[in-house]
CHARMM internal coordinates of N, CA and C (Angstrom, degrees):
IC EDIT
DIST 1 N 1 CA 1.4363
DIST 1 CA 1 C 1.5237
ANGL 1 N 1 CA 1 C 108.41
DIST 1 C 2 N 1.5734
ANGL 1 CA 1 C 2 N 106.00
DIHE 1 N 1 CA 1 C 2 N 135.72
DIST 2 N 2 CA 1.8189
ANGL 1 C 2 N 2 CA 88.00
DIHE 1 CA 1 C 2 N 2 CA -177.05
DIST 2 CA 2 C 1.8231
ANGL 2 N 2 CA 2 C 90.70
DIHE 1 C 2 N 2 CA 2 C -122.34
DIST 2 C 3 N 1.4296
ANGL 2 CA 2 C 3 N 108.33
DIHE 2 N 2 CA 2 C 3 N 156.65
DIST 3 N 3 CA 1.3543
ANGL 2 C 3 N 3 CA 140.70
DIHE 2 CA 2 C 3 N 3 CA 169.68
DIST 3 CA 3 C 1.2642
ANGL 3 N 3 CA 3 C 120.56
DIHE 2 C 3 N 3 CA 3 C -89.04
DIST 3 C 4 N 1.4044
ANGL 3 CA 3 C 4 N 132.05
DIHE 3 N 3 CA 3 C 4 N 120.35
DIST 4 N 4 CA 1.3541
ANGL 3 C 4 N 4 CA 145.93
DIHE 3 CA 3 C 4 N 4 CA 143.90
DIST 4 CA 4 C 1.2408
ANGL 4 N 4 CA 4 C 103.14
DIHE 3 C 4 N 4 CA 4 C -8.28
DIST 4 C 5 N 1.5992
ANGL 4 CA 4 C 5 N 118.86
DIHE 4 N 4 CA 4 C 5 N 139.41
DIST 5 N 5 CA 1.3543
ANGL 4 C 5 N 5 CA 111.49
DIHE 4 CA 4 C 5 N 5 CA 164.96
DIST 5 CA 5 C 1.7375
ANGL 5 N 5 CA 5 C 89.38
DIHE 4 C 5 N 5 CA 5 C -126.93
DIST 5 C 6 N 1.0145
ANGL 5 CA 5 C 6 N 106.47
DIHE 5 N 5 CA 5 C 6 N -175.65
DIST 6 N 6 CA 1.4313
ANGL 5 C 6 N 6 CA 133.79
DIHE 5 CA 5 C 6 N 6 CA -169.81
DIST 6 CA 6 C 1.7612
ANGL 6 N 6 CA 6 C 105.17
DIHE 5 C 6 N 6 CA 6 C -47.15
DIST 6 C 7 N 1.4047
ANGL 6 CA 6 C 7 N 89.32
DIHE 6 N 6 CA 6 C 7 N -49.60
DIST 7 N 7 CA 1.5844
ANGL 6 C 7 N 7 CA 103.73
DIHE 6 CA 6 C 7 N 7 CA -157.72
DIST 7 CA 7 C 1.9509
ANGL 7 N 7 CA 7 C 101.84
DIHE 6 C 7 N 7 CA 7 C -69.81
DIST 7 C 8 N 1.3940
ANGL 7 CA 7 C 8 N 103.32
DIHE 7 N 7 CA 7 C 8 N -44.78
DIST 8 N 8 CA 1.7953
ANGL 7 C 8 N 8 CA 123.30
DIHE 7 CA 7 C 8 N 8 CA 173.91
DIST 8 CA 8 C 1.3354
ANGL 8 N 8 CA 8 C 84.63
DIHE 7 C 8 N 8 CA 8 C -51.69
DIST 8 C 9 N 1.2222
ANGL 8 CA 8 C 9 N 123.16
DIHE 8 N 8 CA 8 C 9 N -77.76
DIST 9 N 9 CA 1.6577
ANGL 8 C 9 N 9 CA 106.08
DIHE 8 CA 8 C 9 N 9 CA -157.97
DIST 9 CA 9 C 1.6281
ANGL 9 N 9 CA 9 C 128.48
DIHE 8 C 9 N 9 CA 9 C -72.84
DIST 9 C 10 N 1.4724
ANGL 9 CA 9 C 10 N 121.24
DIHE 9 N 9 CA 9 C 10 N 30.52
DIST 10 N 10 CA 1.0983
ANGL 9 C 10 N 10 CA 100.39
DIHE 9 CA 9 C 10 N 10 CA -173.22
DIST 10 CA 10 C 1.9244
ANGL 10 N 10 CA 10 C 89.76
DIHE 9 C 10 N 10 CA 10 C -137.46
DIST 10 C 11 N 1.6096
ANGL 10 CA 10 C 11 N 107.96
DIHE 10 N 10 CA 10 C 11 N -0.99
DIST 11 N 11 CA 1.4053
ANGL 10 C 11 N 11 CA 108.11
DIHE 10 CA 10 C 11 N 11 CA -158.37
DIST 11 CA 11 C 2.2052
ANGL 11 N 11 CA 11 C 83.18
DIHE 10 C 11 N 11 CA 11 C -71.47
DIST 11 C 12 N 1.0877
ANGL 11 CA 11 C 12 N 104.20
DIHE 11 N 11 CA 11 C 12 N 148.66
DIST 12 N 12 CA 2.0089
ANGL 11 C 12 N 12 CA 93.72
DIHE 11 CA 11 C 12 N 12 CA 178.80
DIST 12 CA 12 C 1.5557
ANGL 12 N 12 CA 12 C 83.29
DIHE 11 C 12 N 12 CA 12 C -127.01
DIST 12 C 13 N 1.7520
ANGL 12 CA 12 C 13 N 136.60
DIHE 12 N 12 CA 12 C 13 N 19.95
DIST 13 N 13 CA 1.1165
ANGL 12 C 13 N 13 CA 118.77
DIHE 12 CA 12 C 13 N 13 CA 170.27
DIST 13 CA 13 C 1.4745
ANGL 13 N 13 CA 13 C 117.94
DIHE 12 C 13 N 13 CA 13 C -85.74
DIST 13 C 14 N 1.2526
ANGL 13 CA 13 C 14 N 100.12
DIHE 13 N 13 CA 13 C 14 N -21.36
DIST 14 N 14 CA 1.6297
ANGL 13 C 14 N 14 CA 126.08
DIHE 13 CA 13 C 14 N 14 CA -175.10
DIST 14 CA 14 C 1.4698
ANGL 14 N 14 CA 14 C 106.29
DIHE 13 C 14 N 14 CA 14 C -62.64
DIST 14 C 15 N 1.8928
ANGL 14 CA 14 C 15 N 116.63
DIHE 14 N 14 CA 14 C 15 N 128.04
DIST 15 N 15 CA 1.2375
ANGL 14 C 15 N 15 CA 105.83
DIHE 14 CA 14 C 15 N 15 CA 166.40
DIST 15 CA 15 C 1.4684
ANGL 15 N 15 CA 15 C 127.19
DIHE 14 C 15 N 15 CA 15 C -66.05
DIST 15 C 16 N 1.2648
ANGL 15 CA 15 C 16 N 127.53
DIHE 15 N 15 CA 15 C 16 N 164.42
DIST 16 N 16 CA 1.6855
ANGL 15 C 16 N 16 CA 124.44
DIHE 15 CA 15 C 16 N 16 CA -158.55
DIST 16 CA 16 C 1.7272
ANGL 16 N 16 CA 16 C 70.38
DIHE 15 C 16 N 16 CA 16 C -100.69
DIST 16 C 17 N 1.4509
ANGL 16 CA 16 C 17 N 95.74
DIHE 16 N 16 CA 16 C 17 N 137.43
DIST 17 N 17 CA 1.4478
ANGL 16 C 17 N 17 CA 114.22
DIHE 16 CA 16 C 17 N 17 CA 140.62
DIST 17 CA 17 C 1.7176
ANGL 17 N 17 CA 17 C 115.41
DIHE 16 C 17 N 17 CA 17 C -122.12
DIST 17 C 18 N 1.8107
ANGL 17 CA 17 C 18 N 101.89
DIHE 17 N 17 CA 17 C 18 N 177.75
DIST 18 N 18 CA 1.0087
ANGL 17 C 18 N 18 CA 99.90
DIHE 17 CA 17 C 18 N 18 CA -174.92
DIST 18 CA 18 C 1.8336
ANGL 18 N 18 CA 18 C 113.39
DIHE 17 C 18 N 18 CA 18 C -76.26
DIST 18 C 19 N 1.1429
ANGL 18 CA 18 C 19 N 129.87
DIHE 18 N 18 CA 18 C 19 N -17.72
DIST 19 N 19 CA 0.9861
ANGL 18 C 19 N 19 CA 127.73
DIHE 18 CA 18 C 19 N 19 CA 164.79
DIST 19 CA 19 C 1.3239
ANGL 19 N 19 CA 19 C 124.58
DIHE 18 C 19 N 19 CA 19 C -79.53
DIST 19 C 20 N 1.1726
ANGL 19 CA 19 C 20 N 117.63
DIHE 19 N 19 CA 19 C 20 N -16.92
DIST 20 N 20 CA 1.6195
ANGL 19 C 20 N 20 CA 121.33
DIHE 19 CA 19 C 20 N 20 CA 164.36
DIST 20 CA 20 C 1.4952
ANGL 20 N 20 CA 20 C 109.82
DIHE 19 C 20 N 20 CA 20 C -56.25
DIST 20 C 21 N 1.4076
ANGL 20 CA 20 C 21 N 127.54
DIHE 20 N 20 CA 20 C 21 N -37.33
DIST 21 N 21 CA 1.3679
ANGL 20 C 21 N 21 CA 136.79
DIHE 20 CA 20 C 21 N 21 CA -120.89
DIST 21 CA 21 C 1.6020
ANGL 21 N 21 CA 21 C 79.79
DIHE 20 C 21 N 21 CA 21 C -107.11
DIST 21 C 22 N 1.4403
ANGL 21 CA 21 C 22 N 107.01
DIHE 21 N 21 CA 21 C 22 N -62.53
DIST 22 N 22 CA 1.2064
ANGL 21 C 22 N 22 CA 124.44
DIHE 21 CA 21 C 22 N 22 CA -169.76
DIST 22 CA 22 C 1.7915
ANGL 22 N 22 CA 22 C 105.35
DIHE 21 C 22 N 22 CA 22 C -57.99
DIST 22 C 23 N 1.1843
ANGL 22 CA 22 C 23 N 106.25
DIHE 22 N 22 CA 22 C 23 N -48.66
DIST 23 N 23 CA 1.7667
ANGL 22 C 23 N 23 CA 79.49
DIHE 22 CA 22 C 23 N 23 CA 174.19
DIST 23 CA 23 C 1.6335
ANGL 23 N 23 CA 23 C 122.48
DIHE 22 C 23 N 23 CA 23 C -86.99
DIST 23 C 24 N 1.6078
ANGL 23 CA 23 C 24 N 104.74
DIHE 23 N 23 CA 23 C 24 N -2.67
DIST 24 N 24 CA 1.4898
ANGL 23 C 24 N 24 CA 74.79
DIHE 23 CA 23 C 24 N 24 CA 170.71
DIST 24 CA 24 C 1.5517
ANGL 24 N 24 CA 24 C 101.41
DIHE 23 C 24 N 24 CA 24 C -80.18
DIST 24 C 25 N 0.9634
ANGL 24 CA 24 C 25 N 143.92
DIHE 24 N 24 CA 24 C 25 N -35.28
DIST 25 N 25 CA 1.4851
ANGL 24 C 25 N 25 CA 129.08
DIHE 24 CA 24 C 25 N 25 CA 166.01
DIST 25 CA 25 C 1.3429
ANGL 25 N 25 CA 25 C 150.06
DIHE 24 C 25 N 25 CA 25 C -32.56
DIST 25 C 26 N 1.8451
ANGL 25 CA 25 C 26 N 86.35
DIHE 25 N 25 CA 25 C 26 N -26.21
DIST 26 N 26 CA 1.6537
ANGL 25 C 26 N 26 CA 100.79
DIHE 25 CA 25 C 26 N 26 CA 173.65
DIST 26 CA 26 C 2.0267
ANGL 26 N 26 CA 26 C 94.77
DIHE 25 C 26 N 26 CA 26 C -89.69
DIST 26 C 27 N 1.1971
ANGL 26 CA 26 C 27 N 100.02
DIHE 26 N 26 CA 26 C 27 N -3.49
DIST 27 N 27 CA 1.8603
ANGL 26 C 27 N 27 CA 105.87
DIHE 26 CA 26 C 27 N 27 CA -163.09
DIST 27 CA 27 C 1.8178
ANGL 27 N 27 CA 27 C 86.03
DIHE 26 C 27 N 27 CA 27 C -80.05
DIST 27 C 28 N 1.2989
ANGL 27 CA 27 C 28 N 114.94
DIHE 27 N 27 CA 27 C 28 N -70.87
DIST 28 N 28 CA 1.3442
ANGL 27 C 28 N 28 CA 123.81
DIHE 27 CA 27 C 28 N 28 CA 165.16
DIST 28 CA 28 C 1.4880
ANGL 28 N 28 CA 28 C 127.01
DIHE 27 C 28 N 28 CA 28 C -29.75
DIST 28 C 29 N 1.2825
ANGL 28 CA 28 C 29 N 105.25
DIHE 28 N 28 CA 28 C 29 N -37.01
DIST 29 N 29 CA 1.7522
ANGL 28 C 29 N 29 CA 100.38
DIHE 28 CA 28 C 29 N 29 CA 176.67
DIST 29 CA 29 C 1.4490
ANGL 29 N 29 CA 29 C 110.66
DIHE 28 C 29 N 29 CA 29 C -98.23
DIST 29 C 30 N 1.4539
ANGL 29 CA 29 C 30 N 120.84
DIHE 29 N 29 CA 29 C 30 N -13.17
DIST 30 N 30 CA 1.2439
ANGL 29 C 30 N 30 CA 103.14
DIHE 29 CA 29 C 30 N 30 CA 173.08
DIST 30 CA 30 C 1.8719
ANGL 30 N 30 CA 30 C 107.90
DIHE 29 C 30 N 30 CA 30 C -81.35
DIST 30 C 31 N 1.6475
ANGL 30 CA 30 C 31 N 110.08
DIHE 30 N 30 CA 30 C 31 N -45.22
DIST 31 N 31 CA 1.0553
ANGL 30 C 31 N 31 CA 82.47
DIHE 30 CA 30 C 31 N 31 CA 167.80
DIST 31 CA 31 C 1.5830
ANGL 31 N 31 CA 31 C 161.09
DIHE 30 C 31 N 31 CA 31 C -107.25
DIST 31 C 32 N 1.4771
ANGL 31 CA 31 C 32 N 81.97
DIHE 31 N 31 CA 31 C 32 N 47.46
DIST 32 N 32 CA 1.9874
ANGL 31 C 32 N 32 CA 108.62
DIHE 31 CA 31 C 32 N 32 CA 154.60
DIST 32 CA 32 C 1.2293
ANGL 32 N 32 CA 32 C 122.51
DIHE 31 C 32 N 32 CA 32 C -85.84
DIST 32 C 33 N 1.6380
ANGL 32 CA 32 C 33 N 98.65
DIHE 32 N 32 CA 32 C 33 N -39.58
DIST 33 N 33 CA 1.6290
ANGL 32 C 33 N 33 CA 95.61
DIHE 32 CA 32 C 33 N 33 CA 159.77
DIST 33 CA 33 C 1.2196
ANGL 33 N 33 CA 33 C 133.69
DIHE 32 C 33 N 33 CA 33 C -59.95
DIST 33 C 34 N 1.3726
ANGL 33 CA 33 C 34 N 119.95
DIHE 33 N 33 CA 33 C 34 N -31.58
DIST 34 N 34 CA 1.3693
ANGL 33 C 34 N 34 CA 133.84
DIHE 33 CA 33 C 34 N 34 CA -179.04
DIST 34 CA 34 C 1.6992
ANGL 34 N 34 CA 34 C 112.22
DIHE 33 C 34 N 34 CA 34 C -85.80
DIST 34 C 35 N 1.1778
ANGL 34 CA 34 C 35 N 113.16
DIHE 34 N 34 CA 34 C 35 N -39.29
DIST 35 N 35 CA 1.8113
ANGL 34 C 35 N 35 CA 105.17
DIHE 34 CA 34 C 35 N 35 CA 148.23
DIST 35 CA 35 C 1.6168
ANGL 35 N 35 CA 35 C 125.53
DIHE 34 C 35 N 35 CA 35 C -54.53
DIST 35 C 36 N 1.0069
ANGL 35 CA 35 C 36 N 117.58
DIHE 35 N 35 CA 35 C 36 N -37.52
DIST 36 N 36 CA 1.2596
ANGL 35 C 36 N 36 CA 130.34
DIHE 35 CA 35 C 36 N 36 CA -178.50
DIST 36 CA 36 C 1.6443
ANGL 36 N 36 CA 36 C 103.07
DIHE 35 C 36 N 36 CA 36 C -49.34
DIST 36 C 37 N 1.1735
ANGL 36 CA 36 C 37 N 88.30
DIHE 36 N 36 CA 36 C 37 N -74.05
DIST 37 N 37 CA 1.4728
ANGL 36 C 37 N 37 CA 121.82
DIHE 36 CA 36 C 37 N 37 CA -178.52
DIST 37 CA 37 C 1.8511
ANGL 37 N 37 CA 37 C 101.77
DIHE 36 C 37 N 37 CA 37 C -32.88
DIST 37 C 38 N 1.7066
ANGL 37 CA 37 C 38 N 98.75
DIHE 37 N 37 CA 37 C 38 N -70.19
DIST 38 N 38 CA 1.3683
ANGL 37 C 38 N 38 CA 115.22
DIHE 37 CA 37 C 38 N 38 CA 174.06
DIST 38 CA 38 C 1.5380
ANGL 38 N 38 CA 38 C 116.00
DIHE 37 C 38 N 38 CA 38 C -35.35
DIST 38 C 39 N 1.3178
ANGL 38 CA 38 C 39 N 122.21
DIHE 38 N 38 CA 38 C 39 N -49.66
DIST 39 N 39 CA 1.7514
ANGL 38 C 39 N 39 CA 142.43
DIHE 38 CA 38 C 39 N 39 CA 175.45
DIST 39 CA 39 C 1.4977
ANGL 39 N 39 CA 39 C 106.79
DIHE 38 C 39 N 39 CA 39 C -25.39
DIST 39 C 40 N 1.5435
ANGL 39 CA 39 C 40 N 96.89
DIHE 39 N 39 CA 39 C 40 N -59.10
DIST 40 N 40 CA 1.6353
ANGL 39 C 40 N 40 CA 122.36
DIHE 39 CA 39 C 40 N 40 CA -174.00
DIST 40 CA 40 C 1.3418
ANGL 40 N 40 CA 40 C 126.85
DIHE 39 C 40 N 40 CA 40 C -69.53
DIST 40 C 41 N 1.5052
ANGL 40 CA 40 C 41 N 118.16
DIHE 40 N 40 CA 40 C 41 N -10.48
DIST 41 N 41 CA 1.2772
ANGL 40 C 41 N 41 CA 123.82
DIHE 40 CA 40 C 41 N 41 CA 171.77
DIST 41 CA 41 C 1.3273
ANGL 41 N 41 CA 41 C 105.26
DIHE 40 C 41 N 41 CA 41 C -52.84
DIST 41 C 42 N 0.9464
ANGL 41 CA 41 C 42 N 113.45
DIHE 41 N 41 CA 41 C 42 N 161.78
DIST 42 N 42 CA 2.0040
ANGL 41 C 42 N 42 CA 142.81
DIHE 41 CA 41 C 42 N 42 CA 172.43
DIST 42 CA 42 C 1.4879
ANGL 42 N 42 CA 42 C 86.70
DIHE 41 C 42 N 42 CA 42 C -100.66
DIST 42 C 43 N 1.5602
ANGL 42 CA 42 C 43 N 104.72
DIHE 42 N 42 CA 42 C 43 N 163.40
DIST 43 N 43 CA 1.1646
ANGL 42 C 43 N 43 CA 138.55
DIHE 42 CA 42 C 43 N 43 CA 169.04
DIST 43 CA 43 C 1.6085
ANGL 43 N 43 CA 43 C 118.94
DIHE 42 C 43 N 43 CA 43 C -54.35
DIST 43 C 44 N 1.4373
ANGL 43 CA 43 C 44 N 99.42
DIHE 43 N 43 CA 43 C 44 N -50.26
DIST 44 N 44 CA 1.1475
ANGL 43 C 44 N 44 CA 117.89
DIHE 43 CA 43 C 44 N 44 CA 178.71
DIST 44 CA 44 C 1.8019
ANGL 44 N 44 CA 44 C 107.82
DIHE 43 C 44 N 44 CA 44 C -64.25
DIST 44 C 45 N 1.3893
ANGL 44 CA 44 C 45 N 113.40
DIHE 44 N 44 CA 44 C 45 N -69.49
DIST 45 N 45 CA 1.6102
ANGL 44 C 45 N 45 CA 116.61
DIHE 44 CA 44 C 45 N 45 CA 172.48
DIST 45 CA 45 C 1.4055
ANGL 45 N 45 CA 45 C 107.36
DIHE 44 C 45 N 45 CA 45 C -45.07
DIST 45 C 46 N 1.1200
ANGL 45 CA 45 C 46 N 115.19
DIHE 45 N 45 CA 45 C 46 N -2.45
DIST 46 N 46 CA 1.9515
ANGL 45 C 46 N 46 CA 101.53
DIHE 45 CA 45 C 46 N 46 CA -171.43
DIST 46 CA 46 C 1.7505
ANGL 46 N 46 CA 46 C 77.63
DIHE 45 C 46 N 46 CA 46 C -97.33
DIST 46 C 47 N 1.3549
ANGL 46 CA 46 C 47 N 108.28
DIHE 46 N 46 CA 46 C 47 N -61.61
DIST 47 N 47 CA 1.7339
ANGL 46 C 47 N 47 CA 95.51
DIHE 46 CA 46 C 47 N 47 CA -169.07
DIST 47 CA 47 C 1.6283
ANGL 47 N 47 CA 47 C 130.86
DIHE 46 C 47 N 47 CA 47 C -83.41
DIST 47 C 48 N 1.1232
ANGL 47 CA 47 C 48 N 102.67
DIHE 47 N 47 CA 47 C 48 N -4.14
DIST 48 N 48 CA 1.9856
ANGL 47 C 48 N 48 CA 118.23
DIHE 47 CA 47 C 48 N 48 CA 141.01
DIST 48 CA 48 C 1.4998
ANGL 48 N 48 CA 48 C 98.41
DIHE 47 C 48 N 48 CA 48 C -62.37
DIST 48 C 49 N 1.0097
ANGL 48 CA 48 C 49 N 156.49
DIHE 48 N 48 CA 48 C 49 N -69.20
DIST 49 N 49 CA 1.3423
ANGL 48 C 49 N 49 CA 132.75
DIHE 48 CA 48 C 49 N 49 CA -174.59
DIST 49 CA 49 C 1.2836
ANGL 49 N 49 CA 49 C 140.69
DIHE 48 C 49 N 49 CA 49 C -66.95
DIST 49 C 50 N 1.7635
ANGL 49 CA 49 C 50 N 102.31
DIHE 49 N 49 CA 49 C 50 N 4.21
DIST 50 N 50 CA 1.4459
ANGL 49 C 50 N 50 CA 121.23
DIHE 49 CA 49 C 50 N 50 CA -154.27
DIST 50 CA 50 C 1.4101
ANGL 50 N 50 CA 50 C 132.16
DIHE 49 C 50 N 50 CA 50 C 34.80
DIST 50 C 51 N 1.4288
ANGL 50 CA 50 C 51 N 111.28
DIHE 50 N 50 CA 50 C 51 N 64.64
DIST 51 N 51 CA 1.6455
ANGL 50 C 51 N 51 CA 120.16
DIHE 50 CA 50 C 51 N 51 CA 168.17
DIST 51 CA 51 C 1.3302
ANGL 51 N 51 CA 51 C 108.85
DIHE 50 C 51 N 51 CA 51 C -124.07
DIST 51 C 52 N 1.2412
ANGL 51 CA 51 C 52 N 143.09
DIHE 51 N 51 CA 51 C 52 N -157.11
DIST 52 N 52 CA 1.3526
ANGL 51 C 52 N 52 CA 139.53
DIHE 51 CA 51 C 52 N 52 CA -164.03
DIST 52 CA 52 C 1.5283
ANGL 52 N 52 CA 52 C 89.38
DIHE 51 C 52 N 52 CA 52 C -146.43
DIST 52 C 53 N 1.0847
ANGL 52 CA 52 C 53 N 101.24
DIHE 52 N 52 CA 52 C 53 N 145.49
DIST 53 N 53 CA 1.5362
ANGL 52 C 53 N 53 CA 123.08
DIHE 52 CA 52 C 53 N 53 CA -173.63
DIST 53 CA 53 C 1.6402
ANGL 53 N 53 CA 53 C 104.66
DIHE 52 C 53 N 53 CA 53 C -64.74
DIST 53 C 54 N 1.5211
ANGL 53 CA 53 C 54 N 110.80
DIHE 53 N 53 CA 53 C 54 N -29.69
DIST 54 N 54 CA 1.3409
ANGL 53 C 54 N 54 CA 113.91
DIHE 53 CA 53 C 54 N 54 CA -175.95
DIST 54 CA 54 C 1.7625
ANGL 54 N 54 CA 54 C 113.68
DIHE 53 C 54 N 54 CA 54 C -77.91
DIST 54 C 55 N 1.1633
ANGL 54 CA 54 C 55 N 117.44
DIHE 54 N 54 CA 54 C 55 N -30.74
DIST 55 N 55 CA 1.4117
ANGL 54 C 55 N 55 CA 137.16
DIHE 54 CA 54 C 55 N 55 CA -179.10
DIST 55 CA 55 C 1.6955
ANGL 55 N 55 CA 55 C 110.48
DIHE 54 C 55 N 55 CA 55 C -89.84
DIST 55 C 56 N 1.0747
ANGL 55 CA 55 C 56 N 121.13
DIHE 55 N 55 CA 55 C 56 N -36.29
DIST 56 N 56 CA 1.5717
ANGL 55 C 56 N 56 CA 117.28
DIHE 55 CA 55 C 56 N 56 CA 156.35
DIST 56 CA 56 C 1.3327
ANGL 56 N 56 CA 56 C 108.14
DIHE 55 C 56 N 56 CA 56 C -62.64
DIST 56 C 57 N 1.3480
ANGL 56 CA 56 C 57 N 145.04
DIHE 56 N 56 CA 56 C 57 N -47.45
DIST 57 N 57 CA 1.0263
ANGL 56 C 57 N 57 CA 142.49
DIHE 56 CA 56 C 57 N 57 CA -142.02
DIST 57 CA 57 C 2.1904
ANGL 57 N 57 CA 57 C 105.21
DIHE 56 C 57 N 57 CA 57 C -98.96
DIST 57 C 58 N 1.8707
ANGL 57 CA 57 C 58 N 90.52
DIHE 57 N 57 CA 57 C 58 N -18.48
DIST 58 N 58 CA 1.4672
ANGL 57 C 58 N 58 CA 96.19
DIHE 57 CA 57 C 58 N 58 CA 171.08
DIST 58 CA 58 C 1.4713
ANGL 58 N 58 CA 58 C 117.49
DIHE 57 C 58 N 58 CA 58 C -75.16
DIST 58 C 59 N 1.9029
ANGL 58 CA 58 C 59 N 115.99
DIHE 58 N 58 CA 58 C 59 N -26.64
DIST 59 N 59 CA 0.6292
ANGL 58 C 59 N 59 CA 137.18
DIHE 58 CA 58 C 59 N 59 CA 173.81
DIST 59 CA 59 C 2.0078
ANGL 59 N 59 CA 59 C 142.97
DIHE 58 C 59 N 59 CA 59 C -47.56
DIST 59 C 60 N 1.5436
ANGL 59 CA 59 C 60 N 56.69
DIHE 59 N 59 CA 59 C 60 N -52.29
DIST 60 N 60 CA 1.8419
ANGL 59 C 60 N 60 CA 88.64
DIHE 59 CA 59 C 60 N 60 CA 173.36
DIST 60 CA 60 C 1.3226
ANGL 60 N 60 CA 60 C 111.47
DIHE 59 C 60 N 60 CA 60 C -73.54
DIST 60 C 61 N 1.3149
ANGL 60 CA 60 C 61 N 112.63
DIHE 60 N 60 CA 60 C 61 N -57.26
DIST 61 N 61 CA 1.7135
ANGL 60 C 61 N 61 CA 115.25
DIHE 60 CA 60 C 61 N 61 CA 156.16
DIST 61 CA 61 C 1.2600
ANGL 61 N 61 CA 61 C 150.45
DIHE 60 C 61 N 61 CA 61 C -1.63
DIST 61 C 62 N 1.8071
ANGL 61 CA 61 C 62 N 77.63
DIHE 61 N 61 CA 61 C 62 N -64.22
DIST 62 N 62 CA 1.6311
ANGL 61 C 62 N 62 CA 91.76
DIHE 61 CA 61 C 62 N 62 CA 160.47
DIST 62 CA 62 C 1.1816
ANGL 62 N 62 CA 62 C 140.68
DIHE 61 C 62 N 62 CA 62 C -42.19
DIST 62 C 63 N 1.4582
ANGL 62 CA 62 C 63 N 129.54
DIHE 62 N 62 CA 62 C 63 N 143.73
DIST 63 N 63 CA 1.5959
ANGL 62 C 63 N 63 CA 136.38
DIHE 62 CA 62 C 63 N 63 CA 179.78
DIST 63 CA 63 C 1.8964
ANGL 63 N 63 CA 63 C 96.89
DIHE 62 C 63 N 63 CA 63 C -74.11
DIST 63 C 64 N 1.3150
ANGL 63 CA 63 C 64 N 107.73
DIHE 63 N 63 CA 63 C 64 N 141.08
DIST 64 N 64 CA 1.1964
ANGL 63 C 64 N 64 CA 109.34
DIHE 63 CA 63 C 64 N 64 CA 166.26
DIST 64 CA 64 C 1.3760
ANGL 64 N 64 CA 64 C 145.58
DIHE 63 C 64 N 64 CA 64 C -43.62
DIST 64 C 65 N 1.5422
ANGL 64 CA 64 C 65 N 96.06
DIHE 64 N 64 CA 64 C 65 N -13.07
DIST 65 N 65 CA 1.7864
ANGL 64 C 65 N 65 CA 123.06
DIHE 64 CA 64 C 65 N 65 CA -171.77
DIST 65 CA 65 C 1.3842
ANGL 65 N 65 CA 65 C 100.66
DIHE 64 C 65 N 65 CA 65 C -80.80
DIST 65 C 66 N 1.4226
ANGL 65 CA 65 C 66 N 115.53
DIHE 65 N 65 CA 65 C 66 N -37.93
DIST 66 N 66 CA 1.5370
ANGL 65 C 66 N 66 CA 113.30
DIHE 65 CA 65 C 66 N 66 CA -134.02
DIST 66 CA 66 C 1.5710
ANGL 66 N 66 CA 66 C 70.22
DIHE 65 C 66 N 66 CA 66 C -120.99
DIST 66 C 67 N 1.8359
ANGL 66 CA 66 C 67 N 98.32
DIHE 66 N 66 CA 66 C 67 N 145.19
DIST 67 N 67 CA 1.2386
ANGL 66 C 67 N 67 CA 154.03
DIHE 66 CA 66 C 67 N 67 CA -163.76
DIST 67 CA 67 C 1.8502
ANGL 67 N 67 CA 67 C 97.60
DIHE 66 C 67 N 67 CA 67 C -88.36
END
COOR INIT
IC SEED 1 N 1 CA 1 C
IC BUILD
């Protein structure tokens, strides 16, 4: 299965197909899920992974659209 990268989703010269559409959508729901997810870390899991509590938490923030 391949994933949208940055560059796929921003070209607007490209005709929309229905499979374009459809994965950026599955691109979008995973990563809400994966903020979500992110929200729930502990203090500790943020710095077991080495990130900063301030940068996870910008993270999580984020709107589902935005990269």
């Amino acid at each position: 299965m391949s994933t949208c990268t940055h560059e796929s989703m921003t070209n607007y010269h490209a005709p929309l197909s229905l499979g374009a559409i459809a994965e950026t959508l599955h691109v979008w729901r995973e990563r809400a899920k994966q903020r979500r997810e992110l929200a729930q870390w502990s203090e500790r899991d943020i710095h077991d992974a080495g990130f900063s509590v301030n940068d996870v938490m910008a993270e999580a923030g984020k709107p589902f659209w935005q990269a």
